[in-house]
N, C-alpha and C positions, 0 to 999 in steps of 0.2 A: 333500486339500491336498498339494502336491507339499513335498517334505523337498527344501532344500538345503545343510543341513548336519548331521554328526549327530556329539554328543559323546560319546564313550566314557569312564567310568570305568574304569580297568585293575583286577581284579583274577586272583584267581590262577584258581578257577572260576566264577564268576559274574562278569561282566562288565553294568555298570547303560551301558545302551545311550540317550540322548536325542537325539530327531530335530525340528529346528523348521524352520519354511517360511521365508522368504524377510522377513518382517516380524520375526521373531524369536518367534514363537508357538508354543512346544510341539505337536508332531501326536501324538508318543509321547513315552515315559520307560518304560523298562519293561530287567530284567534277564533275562540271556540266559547261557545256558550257550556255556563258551570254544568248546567242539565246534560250534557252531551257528551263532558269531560272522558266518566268512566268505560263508555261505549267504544269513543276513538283510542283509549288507551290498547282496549282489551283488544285490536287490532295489530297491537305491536308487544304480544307477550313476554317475548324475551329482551323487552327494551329493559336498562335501567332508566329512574325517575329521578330526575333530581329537580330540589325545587328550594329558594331561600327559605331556611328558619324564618317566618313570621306568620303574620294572624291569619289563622286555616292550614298552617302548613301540618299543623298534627293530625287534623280530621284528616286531608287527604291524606296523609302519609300512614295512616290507619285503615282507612278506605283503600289504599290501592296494598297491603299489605294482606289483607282479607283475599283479595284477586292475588296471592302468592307475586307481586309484581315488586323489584326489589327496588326500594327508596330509598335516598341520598338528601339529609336534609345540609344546606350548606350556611352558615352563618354570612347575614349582608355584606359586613366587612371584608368578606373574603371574596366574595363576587365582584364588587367596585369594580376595584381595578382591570376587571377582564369585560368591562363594557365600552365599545369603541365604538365612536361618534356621539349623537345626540345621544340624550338618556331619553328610552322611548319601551315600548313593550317589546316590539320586535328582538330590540338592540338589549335588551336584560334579559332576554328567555335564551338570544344566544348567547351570552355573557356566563348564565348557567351551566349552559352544557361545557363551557371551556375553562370553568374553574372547577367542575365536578371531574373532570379526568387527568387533575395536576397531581402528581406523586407528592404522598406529605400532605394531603389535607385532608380537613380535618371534617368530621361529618357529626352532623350528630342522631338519635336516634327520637325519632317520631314517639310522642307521648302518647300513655296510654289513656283512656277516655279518664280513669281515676285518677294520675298525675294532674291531667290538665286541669280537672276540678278542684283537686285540692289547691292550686298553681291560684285558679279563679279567685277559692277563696278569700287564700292569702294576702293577696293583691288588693281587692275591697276593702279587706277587715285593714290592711294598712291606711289605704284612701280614709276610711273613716274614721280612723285613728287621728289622722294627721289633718284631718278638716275639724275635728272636733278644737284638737289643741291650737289650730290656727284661731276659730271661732271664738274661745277662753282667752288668747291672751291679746284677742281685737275687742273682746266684752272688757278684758280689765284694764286695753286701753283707754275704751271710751269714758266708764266712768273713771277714771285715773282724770282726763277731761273736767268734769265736774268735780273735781277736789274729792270723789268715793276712792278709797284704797282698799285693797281686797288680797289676803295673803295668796301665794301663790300655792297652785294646785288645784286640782278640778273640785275634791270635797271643802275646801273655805268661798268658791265660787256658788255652788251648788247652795251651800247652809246658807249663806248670807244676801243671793240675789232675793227671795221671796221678800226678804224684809227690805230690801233697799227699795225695790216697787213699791210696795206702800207704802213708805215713809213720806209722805205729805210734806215733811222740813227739810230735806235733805236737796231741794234746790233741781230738780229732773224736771222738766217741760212734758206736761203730760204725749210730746209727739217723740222724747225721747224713750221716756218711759215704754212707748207701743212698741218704737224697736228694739230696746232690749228686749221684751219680752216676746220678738219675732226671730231675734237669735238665741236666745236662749232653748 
């Protein structure tokens, strides 16, 4: 039976591979080592790929795009619903191929190796943003704690914590004192 289309579950090593014909009838379902992935593909070149939007799904979908092999990236929301029985690898790789061939849905397009990174950066430079200002207003809780009030903003935190450490009168337990100065 000729495969023309075949759903990938992503995972990190073993990747659950299902391939149905043209009627939508499974020919396989079977898992595959990541190493192996591009080799078995390149056995079914006029397959389409489809595979959930998430983490790796832009590498392969770049990778099998290089092999002219046409990819289907499909948002998880939109797969759900087409997984029947247990949620299991088998039961999502064929969940994919049967939301990939629904009229009206929606696909989106495999990132390019620069999107993804700028995507990376973005994502970090937030995290570190948003741990930083968690860390400032857990610092101006604690000494809030000890009767220190500190105006709000990272530069009145910044100016004022060196002097609140040394300040000798200002009532900090020298075991507090060490964790501020380990959040900080």
């Amino acid at each position: 039976m000729k495969v023309c289309l075949i759903g990938i579950d992503l995972a990190k090593n073993i990747l659950q591979v299902c391939g149905v014909n043209q009627a939508g009838k499974p020919v396989f379902n079977k898992a595959i080592k990541r190493n192996k992935l591009l080799s078995f593909l390149l056995d079914y070149p006029n397959a389409i790929v489809a595979m959930e939007a998430c983490s790796g799904s832009n590498y392969w979908g770049r990778e099998l795009e290089k092999l002219n092999i046409e990819v289907r990236l499909l948002l998880p929301i939109h797969v759900k619903p087409f997984v029947k029985g247990n949620k299991n690898d088998r039961n999502d790789a064929f969940a994919i191929t049967e939301a990939a061939v629904r009229p009206n849905m929606y696909f989106v397009k495999a990132r390019s190796l620069e999107q993804t990174e700028s995507s990376m950066l973005h994502k970090v430079r937030g995290r570190w943003v948003s741990q930083k200002t968690r860390l400032t207003n857990q610092l101006r809780g604690l000494l809030n704690e000890c009767g220190i009030i500190i105006a709000a903003g990272d530069k009145a935190l910044k100016n004022k914590l060196p002097n609140i450490l040394e300040d000798a009168e200002n009532g900090l337990s020298s075991g507090v004192r060490q964790l501020i100065a380990c959040i900080r």
